[in-house]
GUSESE-91334 format. One line per field, with one value per atom (N, C-alpha, C): residue in three letters; atom name; x, y negated, z negated. Coordinates in steps of 0.1 Angstrom, whole numbers, m for minus. Each point is the difference from the previous one (the first is absolute). Layout:
% GUSESE-91334
r <- c(ALA; ...)
a <- c(CA; ...)
east <- c(X; ...)
north <- c(Y; ...)
up <- c(Z; ...)
END
This chain:
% GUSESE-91334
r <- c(UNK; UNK; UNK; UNK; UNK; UNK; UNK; UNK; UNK; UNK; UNK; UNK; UNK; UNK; UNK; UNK; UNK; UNK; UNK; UNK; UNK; UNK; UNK; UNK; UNK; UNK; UNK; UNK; UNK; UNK; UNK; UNK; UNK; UNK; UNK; UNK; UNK; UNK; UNK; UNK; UNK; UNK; UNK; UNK; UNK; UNK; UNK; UNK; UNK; UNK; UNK; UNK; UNK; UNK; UNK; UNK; UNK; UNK; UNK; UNK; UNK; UNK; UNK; UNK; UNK; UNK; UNK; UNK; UNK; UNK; UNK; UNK; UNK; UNK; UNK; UNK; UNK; UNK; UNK; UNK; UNK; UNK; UNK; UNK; UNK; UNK; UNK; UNK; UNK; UNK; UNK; UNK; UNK; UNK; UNK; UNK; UNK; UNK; UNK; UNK; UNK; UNK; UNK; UNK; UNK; UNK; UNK; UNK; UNK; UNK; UNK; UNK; UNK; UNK; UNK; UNK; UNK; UNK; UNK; UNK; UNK; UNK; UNK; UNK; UNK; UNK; UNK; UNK; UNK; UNK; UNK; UNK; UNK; UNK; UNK; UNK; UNK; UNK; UNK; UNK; UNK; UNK; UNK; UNK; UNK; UNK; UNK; UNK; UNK; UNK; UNK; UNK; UNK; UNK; UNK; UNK; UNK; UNK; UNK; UNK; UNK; UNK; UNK; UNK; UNK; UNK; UNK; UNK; UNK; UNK; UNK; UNK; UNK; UNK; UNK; UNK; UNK; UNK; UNK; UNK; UNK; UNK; UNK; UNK; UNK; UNK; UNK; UNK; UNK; UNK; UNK; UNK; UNK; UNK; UNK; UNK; UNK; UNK; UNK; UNK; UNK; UNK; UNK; UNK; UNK; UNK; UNK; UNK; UNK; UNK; UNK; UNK; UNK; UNK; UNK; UNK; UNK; UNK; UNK; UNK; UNK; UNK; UNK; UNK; UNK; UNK; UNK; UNK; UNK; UNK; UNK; UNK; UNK; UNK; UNK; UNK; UNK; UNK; UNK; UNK; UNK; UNK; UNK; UNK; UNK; UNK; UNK; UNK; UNK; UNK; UNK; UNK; UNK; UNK; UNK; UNK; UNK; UNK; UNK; UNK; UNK; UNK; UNK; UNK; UNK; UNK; UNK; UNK; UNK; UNK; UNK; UNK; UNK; UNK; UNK; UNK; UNK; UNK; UNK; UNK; UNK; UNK; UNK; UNK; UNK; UNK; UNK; UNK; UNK; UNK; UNK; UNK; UNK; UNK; UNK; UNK; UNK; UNK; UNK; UNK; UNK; UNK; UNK; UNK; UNK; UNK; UNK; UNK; UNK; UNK; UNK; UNK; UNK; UNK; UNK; UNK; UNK; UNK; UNK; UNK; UNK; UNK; UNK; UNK; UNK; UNK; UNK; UNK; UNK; UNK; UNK; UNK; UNK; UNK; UNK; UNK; UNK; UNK; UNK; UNK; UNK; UNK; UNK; UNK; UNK; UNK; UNK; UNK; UNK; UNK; UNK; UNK; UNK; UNK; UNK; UNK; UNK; UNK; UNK; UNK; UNK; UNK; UNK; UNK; UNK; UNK; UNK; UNK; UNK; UNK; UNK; UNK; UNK; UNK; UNK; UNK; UNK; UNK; UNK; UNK; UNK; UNK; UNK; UNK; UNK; UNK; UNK; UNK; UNK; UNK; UNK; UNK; UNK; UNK; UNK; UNK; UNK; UNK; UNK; UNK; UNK; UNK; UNK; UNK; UNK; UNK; UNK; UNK; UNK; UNK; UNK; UNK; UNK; UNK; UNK; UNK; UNK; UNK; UNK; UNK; UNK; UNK; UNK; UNK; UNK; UNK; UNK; UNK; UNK; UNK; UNK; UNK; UNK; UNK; UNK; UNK; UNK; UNK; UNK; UNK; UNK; UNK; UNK; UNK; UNK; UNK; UNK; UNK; UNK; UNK; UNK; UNK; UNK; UNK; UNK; UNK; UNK; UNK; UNK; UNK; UNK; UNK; UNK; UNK; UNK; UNK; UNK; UNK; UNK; UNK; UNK; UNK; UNK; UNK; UNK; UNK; UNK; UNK; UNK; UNK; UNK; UNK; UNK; UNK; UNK; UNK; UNK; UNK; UNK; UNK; UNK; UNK; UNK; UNK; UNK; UNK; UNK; UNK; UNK; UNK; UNK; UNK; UNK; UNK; UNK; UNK; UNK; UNK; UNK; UNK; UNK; UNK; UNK; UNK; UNK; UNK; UNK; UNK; UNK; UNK; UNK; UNK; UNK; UNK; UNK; UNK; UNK; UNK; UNK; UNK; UNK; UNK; UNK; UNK; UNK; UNK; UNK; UNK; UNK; UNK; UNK; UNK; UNK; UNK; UNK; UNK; UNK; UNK; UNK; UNK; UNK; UNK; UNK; UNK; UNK; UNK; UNK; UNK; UNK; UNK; UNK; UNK; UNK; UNK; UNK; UNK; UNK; UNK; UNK; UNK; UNK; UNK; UNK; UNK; UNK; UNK; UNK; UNK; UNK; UNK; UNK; UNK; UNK; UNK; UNK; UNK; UNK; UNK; UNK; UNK; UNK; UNK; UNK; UNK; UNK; UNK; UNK; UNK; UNK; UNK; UNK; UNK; UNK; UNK; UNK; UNK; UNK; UNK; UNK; UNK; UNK; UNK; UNK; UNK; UNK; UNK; UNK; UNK; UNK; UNK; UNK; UNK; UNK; UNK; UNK; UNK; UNK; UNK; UNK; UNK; UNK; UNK; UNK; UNK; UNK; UNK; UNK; UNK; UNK; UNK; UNK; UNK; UNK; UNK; UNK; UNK; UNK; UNK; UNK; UNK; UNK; UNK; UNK; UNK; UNK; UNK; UNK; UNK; UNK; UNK; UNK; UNK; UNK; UNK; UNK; UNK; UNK; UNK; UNK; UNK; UNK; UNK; UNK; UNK; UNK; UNK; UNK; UNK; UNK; UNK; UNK; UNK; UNK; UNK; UNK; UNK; UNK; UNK; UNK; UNK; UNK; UNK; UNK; UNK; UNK; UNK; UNK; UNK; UNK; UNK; UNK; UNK; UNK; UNK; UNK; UNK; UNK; UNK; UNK; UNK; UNK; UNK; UNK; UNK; UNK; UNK; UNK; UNK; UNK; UNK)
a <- c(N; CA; C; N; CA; C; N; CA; C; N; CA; C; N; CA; C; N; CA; C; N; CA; C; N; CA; C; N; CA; C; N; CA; C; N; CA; C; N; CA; C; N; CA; C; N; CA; C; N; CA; C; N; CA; C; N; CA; C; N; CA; C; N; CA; C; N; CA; C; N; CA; C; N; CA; C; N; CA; C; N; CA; C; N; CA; C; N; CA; C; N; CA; C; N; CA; C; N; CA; C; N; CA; C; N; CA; C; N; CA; C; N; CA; C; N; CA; C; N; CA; C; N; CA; C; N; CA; C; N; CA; C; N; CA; C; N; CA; C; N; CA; C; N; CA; C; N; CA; C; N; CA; C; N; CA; C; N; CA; C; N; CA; C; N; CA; C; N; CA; C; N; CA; C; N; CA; C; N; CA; C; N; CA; C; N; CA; C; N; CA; C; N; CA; C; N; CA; C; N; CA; C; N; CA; C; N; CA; C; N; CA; C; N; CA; C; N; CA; C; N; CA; C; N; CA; C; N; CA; C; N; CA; C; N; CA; C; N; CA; C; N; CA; C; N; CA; C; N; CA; C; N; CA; C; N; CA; C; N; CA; C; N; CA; C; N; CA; C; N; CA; C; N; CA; C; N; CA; C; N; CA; C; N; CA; C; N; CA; C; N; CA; C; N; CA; C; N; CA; C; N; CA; C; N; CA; C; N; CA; C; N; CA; C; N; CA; C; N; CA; C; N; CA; C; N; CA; C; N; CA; C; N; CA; C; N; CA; C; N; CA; C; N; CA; C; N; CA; C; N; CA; C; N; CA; C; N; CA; C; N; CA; C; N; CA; C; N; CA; C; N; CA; C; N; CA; C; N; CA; C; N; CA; C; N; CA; C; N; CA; C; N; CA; C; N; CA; C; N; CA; C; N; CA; C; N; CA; C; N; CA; C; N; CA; C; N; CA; C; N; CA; C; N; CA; C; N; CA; C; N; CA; C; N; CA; C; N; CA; C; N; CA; C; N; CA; C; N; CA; C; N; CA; C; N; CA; C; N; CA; C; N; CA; C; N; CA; C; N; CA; C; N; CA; C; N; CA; C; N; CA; C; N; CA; C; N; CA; C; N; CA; C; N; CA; C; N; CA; C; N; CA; C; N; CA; C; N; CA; C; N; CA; C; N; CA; C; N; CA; C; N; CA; C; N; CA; C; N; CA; C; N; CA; C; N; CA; C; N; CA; C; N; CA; C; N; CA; C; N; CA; C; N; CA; C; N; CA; C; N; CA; C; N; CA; C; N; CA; C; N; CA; C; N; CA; C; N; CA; C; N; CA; C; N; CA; C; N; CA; C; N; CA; C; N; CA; C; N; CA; C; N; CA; C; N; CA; C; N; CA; C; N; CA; C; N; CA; C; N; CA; C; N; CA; C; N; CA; C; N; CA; C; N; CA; C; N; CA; C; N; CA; C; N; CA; C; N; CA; C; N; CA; C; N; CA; C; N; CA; C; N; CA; C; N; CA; C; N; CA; C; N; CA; C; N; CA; C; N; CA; C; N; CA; C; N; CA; C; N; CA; C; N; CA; C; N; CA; C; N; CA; C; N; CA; C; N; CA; C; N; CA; C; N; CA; C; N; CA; C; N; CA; C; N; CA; C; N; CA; C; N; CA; C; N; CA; C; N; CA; C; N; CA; C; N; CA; C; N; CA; C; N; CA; C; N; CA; C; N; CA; C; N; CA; C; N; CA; C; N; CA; C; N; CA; C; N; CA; C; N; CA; C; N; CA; C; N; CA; C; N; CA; C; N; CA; C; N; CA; C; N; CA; C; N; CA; C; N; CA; C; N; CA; C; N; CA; C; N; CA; C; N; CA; C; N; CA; C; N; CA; C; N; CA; C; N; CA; C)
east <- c(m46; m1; m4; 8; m5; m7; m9; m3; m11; 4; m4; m11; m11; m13; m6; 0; m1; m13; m5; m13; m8; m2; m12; m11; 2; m10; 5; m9; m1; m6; 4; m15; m7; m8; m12; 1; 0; m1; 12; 11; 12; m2; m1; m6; m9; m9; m15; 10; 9; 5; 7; 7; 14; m9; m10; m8; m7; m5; m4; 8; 9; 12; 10; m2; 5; m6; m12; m9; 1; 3; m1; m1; m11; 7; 10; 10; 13; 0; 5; 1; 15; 3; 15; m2; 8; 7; 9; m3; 11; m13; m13; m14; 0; m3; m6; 16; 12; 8; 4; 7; 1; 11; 3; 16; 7; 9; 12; 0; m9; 2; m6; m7; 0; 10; 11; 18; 8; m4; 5; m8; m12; m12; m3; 1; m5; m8; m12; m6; m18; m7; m14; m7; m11; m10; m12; m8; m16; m6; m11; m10; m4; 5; m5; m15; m10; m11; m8; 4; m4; m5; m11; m7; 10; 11; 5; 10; 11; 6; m6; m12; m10; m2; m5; m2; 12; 14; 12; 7; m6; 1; m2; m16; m6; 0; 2; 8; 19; 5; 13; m2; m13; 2; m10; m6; m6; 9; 11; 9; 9; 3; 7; m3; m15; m3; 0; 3; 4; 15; 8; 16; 2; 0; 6; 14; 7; 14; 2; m13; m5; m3; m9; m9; 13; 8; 14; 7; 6; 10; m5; m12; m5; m6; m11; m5; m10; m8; m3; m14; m1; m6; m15; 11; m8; 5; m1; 5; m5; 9; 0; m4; m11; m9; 13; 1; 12; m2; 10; 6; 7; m1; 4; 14; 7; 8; 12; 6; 4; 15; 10; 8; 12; m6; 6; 10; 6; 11; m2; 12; 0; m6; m7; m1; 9; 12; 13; 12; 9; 13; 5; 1; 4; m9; m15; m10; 1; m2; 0; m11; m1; m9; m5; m10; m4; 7; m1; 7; m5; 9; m3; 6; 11; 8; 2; 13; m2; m9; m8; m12; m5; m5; m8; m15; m7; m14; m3; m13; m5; m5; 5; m4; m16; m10; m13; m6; m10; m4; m14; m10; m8; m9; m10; m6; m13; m8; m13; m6; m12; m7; m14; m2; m12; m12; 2; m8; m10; 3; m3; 0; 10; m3; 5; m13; 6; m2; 15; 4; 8; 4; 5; 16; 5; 14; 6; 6; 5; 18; 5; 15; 6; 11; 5; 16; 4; 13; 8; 6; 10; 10; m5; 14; 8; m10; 1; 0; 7; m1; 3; m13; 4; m1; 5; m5; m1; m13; m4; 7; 7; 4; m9; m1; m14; 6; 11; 8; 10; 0; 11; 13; 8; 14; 10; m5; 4; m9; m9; m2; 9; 9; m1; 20; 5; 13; 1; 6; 1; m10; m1; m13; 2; 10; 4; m8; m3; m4; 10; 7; 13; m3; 1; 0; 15; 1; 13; m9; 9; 0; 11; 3; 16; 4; m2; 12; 3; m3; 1; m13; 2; m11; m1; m16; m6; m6; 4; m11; m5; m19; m6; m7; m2; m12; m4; m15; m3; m13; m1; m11; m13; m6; m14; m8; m10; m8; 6; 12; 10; m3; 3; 3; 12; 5; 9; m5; 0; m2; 14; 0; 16; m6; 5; m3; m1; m10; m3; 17; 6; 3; 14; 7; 9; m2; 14; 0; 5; m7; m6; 1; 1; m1; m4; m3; m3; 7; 14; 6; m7; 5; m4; m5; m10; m3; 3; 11; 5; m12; m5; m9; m14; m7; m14; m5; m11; m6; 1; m2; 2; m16; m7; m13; m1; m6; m2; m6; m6; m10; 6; m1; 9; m12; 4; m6; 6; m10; 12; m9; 6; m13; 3; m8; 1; 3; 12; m5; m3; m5; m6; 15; 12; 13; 6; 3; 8; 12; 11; 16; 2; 4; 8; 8; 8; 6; m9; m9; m10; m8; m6; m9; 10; 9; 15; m1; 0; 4; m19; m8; m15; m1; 7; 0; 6; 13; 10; m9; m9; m6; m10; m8; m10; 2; 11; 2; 2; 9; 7; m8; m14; m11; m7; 3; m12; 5; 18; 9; m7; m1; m1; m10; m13; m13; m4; 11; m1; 5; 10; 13; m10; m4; m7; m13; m8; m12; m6; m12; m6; m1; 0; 0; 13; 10; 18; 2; m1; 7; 8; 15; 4; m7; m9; m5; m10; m7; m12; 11; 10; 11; 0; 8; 6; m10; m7; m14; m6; m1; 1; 4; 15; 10; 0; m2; m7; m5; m15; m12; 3; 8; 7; 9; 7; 6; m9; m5; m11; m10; m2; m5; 1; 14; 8; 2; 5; 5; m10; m14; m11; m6; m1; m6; m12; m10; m13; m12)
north <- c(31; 4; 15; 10; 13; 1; 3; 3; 17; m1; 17; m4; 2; m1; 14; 5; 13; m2; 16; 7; m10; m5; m3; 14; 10; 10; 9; 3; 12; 8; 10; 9; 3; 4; 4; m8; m10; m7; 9; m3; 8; 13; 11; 13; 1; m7; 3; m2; m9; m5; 7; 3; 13; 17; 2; 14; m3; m13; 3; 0; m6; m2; 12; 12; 12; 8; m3; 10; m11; m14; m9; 9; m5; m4; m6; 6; m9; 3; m13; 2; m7; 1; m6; m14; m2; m16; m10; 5; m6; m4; 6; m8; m9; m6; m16; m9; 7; m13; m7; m7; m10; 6; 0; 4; m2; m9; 2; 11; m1; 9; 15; 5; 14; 3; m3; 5; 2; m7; 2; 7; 5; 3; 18; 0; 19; 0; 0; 0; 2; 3; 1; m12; m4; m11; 8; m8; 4; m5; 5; m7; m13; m10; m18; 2; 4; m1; 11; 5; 12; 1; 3; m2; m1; 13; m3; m13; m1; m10; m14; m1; m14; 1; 13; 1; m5; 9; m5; m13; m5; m12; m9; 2; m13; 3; 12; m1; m7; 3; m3; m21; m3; m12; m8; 10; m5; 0; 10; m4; m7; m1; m18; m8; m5; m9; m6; 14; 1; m2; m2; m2; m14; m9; m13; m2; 10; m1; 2; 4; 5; m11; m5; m15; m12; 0; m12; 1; 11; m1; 0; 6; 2; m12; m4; m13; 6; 11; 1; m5; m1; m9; 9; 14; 9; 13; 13; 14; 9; 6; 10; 12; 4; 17; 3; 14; 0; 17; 1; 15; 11; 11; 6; 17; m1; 11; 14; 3; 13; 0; 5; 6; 9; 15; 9; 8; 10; 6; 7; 3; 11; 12; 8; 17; 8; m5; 5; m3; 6; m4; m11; 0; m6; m11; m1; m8; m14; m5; m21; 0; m4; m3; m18; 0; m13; m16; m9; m13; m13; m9; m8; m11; 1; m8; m18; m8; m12; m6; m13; m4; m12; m10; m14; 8; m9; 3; m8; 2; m12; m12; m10; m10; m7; 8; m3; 14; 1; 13; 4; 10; 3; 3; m2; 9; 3; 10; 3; m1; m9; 1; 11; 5; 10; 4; m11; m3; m12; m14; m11; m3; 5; m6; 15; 7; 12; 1; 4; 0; m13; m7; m14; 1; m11; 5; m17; 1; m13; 0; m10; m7; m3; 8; m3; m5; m11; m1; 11; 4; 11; m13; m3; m11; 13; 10; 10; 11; 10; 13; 9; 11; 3; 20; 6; 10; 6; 7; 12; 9; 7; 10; 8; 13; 6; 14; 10; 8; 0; 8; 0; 4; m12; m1; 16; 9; 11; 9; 2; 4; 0; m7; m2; m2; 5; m7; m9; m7; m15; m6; m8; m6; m15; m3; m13; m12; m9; m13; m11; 0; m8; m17; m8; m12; m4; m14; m5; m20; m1; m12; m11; m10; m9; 6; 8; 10; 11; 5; 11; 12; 13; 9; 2; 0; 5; 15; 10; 13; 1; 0; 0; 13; 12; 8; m3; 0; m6; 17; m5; 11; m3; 10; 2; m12; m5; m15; m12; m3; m14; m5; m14; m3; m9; 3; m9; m10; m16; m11; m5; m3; m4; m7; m8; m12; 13; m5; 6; m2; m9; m4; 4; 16; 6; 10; 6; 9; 10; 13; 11; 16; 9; 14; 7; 13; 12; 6; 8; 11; 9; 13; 12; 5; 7; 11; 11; 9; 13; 7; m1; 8; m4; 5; m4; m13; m4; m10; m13; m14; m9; m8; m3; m7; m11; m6; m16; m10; m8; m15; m9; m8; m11; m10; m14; m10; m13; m9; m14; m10; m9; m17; m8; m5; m20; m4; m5; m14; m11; m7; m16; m9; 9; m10; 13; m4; 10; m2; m11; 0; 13; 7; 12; m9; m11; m11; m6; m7; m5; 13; 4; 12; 6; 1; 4; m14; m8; m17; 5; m2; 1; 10; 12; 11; m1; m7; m1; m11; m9; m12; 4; 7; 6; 7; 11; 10; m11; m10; m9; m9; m2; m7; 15; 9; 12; 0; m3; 4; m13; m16; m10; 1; 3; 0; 6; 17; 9; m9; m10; m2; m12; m12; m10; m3; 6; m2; m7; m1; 2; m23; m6; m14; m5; 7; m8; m6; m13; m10; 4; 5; 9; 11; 11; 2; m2; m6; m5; m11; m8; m5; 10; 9; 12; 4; 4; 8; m9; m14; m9; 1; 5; m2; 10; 11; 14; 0; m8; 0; m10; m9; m8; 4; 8; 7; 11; 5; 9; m6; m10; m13; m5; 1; m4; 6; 15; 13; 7; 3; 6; m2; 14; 0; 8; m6; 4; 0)
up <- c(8; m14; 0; m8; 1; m20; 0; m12; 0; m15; m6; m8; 6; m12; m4; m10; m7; 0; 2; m7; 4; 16; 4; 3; 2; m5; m8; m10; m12; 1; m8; m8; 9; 2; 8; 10; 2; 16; 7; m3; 2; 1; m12; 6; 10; 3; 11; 12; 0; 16; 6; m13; 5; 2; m8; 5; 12; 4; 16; 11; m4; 9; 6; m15; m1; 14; 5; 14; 5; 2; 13; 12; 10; 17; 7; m6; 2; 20; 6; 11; 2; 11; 7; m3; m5; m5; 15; 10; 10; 6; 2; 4; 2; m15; 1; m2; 5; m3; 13; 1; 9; 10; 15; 5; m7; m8; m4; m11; m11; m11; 8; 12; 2; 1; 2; 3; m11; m14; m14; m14; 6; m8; m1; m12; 2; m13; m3; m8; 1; m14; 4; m3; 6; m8; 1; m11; 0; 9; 12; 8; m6; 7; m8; 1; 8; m1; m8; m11; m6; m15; m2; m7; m15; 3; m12; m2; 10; 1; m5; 2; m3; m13; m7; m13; m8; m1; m4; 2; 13; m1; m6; m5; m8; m14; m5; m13; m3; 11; 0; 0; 4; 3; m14; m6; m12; m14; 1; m9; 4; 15; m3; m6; 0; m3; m16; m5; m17; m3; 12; m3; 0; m8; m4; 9; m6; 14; 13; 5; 10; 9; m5; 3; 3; m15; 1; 7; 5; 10; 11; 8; 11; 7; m12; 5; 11; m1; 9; 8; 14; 5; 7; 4; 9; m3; m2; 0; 7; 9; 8; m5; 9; m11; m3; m10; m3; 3; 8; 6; m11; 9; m4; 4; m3; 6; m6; 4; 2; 5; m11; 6; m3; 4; m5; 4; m8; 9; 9; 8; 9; m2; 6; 4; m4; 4; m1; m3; m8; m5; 10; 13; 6; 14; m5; 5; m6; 6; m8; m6; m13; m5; 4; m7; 9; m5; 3; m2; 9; m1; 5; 6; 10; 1; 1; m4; m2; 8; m6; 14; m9; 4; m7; 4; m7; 4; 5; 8; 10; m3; 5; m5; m7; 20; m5; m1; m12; 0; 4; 8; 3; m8; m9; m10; 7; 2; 4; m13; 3; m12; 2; m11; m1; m6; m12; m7; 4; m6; 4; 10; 11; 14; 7; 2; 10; 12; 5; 12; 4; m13; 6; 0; 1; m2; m7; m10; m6; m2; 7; m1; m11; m4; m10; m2; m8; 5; m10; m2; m10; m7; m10; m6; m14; m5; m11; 3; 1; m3; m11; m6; m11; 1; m5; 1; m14; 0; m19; 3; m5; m1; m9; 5; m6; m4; 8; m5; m12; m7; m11; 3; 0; 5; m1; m13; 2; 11; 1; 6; 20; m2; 15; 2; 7; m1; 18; m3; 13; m4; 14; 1; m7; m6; m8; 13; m4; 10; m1; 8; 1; 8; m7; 4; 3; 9; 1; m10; m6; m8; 7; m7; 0; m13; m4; m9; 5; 13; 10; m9; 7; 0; m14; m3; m10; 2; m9; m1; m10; 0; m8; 5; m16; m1; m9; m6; m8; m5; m14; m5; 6; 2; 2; m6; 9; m4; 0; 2; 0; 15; 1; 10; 2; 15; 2; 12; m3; 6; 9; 15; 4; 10; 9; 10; 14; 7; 12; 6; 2; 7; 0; m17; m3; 15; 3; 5; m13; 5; m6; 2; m6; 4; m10; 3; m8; 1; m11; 5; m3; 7; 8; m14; m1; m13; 5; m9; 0; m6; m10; m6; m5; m3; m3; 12; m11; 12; m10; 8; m2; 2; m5; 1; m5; 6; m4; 9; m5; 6; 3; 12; 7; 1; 0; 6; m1; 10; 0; m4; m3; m6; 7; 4; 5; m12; m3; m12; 4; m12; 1; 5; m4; 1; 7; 16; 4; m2; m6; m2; m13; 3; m12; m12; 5; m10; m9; 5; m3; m10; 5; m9; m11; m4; m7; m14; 10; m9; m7; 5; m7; m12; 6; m12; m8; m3; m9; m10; 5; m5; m6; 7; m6; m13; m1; m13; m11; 6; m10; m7; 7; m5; m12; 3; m7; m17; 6; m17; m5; 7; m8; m7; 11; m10; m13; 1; m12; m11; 2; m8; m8; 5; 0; 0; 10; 2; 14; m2; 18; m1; m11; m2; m4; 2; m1; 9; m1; 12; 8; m2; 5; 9; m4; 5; 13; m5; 14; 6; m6; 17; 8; m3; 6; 7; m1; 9; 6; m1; 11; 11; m4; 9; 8; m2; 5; 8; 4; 5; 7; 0; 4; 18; m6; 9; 9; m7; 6; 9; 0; 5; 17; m8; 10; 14; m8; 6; 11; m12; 4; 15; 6; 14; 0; m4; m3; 13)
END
C-alpha cells in the first residue's frame, strides 16, 4: 500500500526543522549503509547519534502520533529513530548530483538506542517505510522517490511536511537532483500485522468504520458488528 498523508508537520514545527537542517552536519550517506546500497548511493545523512538528529527525531515522532492515518495504515508496533538526509546537486554543470539507486531495504533494522537504553542496540523488522519530505518540491528539480508497485513505477514528490508510507519490501530509488537540495526524514516500522495485504484489508475497514460512525453513531448495530469484526481480525492478525 503506498499512501500520501499530508501536513504531518506545519507551521513552526516545520519551519524549526527545515532552519536547522539549513547548517546540518551533513556527512557521507554511503557510511552507515549496507554493501549493496554503497554502490547505488550518493547522498548526505545527519550523524544518527547527534544531538540534533535526536531532537528532530522526537518531534517528527510526536506528530505521528497525532496522524489517525498514520496510526491506521501502519499499525505500528515499533519505529525506527527517524533519519535524516541530503541530496543535492552537482558543483558542476556536468557533476552528478546525488540519488539513489533502485535497492529494497533491509529486512532487519539496527537502531542504537540513546536515550532509554544507551549504548544498546534494538532489532527491528522493516514491514513500513515512510519518508517526510521537508524541502519544497520547487525548490529542488529531481530527486522524485520512485517506487515499483503491481501497477509498475510510481514517482512521488510530495510538498514540504507530507509523508509518503510504502512497504519496506517495494524496490525503490531517488532520481538524481539537477538543482537545489532535496531534504527529508526516512524511517521504517514494525507493524503489529506484517502482511501489506492484510494491513491494506485493515485500513480500508478501518476508514469504512470512521464514515459509519459519522453517518450513524458509535451504538448502530451495524456499527459495533463491524468493529467487532475489525478487532476481530486484528486479533487474529496481531503480532504483539
Amino acid at each position: 500500500m503506498l499512501l500520501h498523508i499530508p501536513q504531518v508537520l506545519t507551521g513552526a514545527a516545520l519551519a524549526q526543522a527545515r532552519d536547522a537542517l539549513s547548517d546540518a552536519p551533513w556527512r557521507d550517506g554511503r557510511a552507515p549503509a549496507g554493501p549493496p546500497a554503497m554502490h547505488v548511493k550518493r547522498n548526505e545523512q545527519l550523524p544518527v547519534g547527534s544531538e540534533l538528529a535526536q531532537r528532530l527525531g522526537q518531534q517528527v515522532l510526536q506528530a505521528l502520533e497525532a496522524q489517525p492515518l498514520f496510526l491506521s495504515a501502519a499499525l505500528p508496533k515499533r519505529i525506527h529513530p527517524p533519519r535524516f538526509n541530503r541530496y543535492a546537486a552537482g558543483a558542476a554543470d556536468d557533476a552528478p548530483g546525488g540519488y539513489y539507486g533502485p535497492h529494497v531495504d533491509c529486512a532487519v533494522m539496527h537502531a542504537v538506542m540513546h536515550a532509554a537504553q544507551p549504548g544498546g542496540v534494538q532489532r527491528l523488522r522493516s514491514d513500513v517505510s515512510c519518508t517526510l519530505f521537508l524541502a519544497d518540491p520547487q525548490s529542488y528539480d529531481g530527486g522524485e522517490l520512485t517506487i515499483e508497485d503491481t501497477f509498475g513505477p510510481r514517482r512521488v514528490k510530495l510538498p514540504a511536511g507530507d509523508l509518503l508510507l510504502y512497504p519496506s519490501s517495494s524496490v525503490h530509488a531517488v532520481a538524481p537532483v539537477t538543482r537545489g537540495a532535496r531534504v527529508a526524514c526516512f524511517f521504517w516500522v514494525e507493524s503489529l500485522v506484517r502482511s501489506d495485504e492484510r494491513r491494506r484489508l485493515l485500513y480500508d475497514m478501518d476508514g469504512h468504520l470512521m464514515r459509519l460512525r459519522m453517518a450513524l453513531g458509535e451504538t448502530d448495530p451495524a456499527v459495533v458488528g463491524l468493529t467487532g469484526t475489525y478487532h476481530n481480525l486484528l486479533r487474529q492478525w496481531a503480532d504483539t
